[in-house]
N, C-alpha and C positions, 0 to 999 in steps of 0.2 A: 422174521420177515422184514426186510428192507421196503421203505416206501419209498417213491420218487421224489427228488427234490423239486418245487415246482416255482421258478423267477416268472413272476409278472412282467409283462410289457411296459412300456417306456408308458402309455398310455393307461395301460389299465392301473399302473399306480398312481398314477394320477389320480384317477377314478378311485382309488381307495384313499386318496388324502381329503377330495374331497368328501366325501361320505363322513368319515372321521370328524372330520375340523369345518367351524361353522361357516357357514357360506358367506364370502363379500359381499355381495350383491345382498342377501338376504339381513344383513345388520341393517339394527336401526340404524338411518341417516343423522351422522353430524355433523359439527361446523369447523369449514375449512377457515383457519385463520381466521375465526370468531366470527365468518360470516356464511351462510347458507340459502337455499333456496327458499322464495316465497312464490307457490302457485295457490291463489286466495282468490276471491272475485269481492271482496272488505278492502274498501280504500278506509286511512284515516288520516288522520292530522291532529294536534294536539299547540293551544298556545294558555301562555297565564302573563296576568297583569297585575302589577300592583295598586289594590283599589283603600290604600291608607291615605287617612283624609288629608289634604294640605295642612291642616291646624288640628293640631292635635294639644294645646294647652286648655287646661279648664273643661275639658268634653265630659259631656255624662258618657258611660257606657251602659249598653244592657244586659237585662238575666240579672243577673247579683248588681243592681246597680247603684252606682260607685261615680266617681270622679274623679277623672285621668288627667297627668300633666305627660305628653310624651308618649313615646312607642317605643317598648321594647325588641320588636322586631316588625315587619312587614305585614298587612294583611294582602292578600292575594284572591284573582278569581281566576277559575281555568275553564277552557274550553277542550271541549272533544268531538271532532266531529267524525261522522262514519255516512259511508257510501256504500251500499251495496250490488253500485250498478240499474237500481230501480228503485229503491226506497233509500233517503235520505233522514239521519235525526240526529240530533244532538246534546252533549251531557253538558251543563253548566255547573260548576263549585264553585263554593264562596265562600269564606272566613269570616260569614256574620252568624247571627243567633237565628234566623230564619232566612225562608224563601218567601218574601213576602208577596204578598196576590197580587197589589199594584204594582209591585216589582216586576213579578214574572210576565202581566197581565202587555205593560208597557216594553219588558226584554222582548219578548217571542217574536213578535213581529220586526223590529228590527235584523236580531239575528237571519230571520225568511228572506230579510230586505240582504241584506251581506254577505248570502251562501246559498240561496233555493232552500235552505233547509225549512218544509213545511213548520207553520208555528206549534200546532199540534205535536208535531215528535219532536218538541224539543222539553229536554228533563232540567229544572232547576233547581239547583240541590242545595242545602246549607251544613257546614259542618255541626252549627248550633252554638258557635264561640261566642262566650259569656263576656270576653273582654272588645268585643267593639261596639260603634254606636248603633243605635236604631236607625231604621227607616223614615218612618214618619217626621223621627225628629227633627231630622238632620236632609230634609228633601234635597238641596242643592247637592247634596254630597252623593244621596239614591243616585241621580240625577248621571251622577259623573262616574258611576258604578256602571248603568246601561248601558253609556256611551263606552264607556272603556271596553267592557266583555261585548259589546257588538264588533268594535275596533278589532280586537281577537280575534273574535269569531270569522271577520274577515281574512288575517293574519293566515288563522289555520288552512281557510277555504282555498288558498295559493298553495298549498304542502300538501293535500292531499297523495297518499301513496299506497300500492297495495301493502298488504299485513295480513300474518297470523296474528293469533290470539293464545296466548296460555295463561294456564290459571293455576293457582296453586293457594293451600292454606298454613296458616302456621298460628302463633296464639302470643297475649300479651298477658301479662300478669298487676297490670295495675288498677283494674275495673272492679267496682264491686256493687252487689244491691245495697240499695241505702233505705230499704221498709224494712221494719221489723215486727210482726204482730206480737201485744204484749197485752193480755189480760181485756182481750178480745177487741182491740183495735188497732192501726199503723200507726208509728213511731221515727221520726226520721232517725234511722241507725244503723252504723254501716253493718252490715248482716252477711257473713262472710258465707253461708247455710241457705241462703237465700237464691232464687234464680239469677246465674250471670251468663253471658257468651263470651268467652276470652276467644273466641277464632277470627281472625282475618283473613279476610278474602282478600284475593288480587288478581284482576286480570292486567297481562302486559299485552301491548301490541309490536311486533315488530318488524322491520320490511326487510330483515336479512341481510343488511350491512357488515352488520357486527353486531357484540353482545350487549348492545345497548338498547333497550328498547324507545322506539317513538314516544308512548305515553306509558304509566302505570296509574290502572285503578286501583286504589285501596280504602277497604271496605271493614270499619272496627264498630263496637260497639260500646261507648262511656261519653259520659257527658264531660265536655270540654270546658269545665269549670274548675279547672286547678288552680288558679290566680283570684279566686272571688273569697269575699267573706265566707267566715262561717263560725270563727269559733275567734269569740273578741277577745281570748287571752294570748292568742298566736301571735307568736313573734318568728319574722321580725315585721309582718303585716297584718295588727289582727285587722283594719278595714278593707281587706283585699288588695292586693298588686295596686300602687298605686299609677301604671304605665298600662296604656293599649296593648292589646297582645291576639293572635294568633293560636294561644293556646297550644295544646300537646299536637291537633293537626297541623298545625303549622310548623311546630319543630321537627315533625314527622318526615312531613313532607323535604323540607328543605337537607335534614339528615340522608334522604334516599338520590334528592338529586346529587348530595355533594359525593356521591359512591359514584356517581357515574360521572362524576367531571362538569357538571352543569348539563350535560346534552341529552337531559331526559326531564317531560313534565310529570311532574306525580299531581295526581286528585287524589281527595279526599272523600268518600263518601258516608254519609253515615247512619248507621242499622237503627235497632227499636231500642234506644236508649233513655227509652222515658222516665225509669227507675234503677239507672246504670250511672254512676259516679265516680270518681278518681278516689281508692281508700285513702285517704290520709286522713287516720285517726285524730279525735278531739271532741270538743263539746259544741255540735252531733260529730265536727269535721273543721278542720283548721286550712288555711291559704299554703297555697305551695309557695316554694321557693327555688331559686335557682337548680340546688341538687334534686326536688322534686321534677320538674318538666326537663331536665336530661336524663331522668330515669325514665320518663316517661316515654319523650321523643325517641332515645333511641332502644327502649324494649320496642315501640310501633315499629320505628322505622328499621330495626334490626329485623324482626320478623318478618315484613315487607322485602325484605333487599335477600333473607334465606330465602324466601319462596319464589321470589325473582331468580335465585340462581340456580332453583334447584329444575326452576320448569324451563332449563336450556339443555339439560345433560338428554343425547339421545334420545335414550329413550321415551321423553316426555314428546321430545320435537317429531318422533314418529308419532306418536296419540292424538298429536292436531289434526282438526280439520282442514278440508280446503273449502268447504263451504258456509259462508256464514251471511245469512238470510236475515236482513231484519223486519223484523212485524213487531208496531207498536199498535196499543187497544189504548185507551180512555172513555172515564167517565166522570160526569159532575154529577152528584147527584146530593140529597138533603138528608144529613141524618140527623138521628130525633136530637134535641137537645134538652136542657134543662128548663129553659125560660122559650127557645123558639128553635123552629130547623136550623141548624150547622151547615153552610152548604162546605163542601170536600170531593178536591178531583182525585181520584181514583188512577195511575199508570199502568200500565206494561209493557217493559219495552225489553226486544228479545234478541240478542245478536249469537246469533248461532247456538250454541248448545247453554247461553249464559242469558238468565232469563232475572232483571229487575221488577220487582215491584214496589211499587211505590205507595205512602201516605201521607200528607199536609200537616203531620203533626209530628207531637211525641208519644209515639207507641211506646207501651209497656215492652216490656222484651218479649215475654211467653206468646206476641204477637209475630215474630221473629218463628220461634222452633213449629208455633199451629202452622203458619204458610208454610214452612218448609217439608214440614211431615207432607202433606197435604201433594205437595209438589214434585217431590224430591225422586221418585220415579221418572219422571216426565223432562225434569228441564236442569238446572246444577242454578240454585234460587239465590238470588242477592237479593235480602229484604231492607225498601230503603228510606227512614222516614226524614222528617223536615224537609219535603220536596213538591213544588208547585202550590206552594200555598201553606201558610200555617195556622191553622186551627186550634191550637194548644193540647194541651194532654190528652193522650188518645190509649185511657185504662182499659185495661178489660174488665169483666161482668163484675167478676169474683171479686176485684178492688172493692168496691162499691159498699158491700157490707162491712168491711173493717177499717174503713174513710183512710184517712191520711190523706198527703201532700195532692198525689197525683189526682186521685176522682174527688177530693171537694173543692182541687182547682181549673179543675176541666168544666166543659161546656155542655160536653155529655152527657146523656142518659144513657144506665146502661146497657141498654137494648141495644145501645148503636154495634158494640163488639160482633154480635155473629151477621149484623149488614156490612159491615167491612170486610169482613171475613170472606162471606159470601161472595162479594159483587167482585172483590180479586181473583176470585176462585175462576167467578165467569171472564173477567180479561184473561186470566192466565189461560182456560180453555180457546179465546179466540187468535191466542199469538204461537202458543204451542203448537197448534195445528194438528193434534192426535183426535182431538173432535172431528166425528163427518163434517157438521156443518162448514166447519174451517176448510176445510180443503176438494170437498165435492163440487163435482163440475156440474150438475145437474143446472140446466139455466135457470132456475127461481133461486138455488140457495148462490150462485152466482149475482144474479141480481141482487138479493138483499144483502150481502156482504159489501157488492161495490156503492150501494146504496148507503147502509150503516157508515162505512168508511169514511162516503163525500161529505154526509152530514159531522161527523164527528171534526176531520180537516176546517170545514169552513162556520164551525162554531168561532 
């Protein structure tokens, strides 16, 4: 039995290519000539200053402190600003050993004064670099830090532009715990078995030019103490780097811009790295050297610049949002101390699906993975300490009974761990917006939200 031969139509083959073969129209969107669309309602802007003293012979530094002739490279502060059409805030970095409270206390209001940016939503952060000088000591120089990062802050307020946002993680390998419990107490040692976070976060922003993003945040976890003492037989520094420095975020950083030609600002931000140190082996731990902070630099900035490139292919750039809402919460509040109340501001601040929280100290790490368990449904958590204030070591409970470094040099009592815990818990519920309270229109929880709000602004 013969069957009929049967030719499709000029049309209906068509109709069977497409079914076959995947749809144009339906592929992820990418970049034409490295540049693509941005439909966003997130202005940003990003500037950085060089805030290295004019005299840098004879300076004390802090953290490991020391006495510097000279700079080995630049310190820097950056600014970030974001608009989201209705709410305005702001991210400040800095290449010192804190955010300190007269510092920020005296920043905020300027920045408000140079960009509307309310004093309250603005975030000021420190990498925690062990090799520049102090605050207090060195006021003239505070002094010329404010003015400089308001100058910015201005700077950026003129470049405002729309932007996406992508994020992406990747990990470094040079961080390690430095407790070690030994016959039932902490020991400074590098403890390779010990809790660490080797991931880096990064959000970029970009308004679709080209593959170059406007800003990069980057987000690591280890104390920026490679250049300091530690073990007085190390050569060829056993008193620490004898030169100012910027430390690993600073080579970092500068490593990621020099990938993109100069036309990109990288931040530094930095996690719960209260018990997180650079491993270089010794007695507990020896000074880096040059070959040490170019491994350093660029494992961070190498990681940082993978995950920059990997969240431009396609299909990352179809996963962006176009909507990115910011809601910032704070609180001051007193927690217990040892000898009297610690007072500690409390942030969250939330752009889009990327939600900051913040602490005035040095949190232990394991304060890092509690918020993010905690979170990690609800919002994609960058936990961030040395910001708005520094407080000093901010242990958890469990420290406590096996002493060492961090809780017999904090100010804490340890009860203070599950009020921090807690009271983040409650900002992160008020910016999330998956609580009623947050987003009911009912007029009384309206009223006390616009209420809560005006009072927290005009603290």
């Amino acid at each position: 039995m013969r069957f009929p031969i049967l030719f499709p139509s000029v049309a209906g083959l068509a109709g069977l290519i497409l079914l076959v073969m995947p749809s144009l129209e339906a592929a992820p969107p990418g970049t034409e000539d490295g540049s693509f669309p941005v439909r966003s309602n997130l202005k940003a802007a990003a500037a950085k200053v060089d805030i290295t003293p004019a005299e840098t012979r004879n300076v004390w530094v802090t953290g490991h402190r020391r006495q510097v002739n000279g700079a080995r490279d630049p310190l820097h502060a950056g600014v970030l600003l974001l608009d989201d059409g209705e709410t305005k805030a702001a991210i400040v970095t800095m290449d010192t050993i804190g955010a300190w409270e007269d510092l920020v206390k005296q920043l905020r209001p300027k920045i408000e004064a140079a960009t509307g940016t309310p004093a309250a939503n603005i975030l000021v952060t420190a990498s925690h670099n062990h090799s520049a000088p102090g605050f207090t000591e060195n006021l003239r120089w505070g002094a010329e830090i404010i003015d400089k990062i308001a100058a910015a802050a201005q700077q950026a307020a003129g470049e405002l532009r729309p932007v996406s946002v992508g994020y992406g993680e990747d990990e470094i390998g040079f961080g390690i715990n430095r407790r070690k419990v030994i016959d039932g107490r902490a020991v400074v040692s590098l403890n390779p078995d010990g809790p660490n976070d080797p991931r880096v976060k990064v959000l970029r922003f970009d308004d679709g030019k080209s593959l170059t993003p406007v800003a990069v945040l980057m987000h690591a976890v280890c104390h920026p103490c490679f250049f300091t003492w530690g073990d007085k037989g190390s050569i060829p520094h056993p008193n620490g780097y004898p030169k100012m420095s910027a430390d690993f975020p600073g080579e970092a950083q500068t490593f990621v811009e020099a990938v993109y030609g100069g036309d990109t600002h990288a931040l530094f931000i930095q996690g719960c790295a209260g018990d997180i140190r650079p491993n270089l082996p010794g007695f507990p731990y020896r000074c880096a050297d040059e070959a040490d902070i170019q491994w350093a630099g660029r494992d961070l900035g190498g990681a940082v610049v993978r995950s920059l490139a990997r969240s431009m292919v396609r299909e990352e750039l179809a996963s962006r949002t176009h909507y990115y809402p910011i809601r910032v919460a704070s609180t001051t509040l007193e927690l217990p101390g040892k000898e009297a109340p610690v007072p500690a501001e409390l942030m969250a601040l939330k752009i889009g699906p990327y939600l900051l929280l913040t602490m005035p100290g040095e949190p232990m790490v394991e304060y890092g993975f509690k918020l993010e368990k905690a979170i990690a449904e609800r919002a994609i958590p960058i936990i961030v300490g040395y910001a708005n204030g520094n407080i000093g070591y901010i242990p958890t409970a469990d420290a406590y009974p096996v002493g060492g470094y961090e809780p017999n040099r904090s100010r804490l009592d340890p009860s203070a761990e599950a009020i921090v815990l807690k009271e983040l818990g409650k900002l992160a519920d008020q910016v999330v917006g998956d609580v009623f309270e947050s987003f009911s229109k009912h007029p009384e929880d309206v009223q006390k939200r616009e209420a809560g709000e005006k009072a927290r602004v005009s603290q």
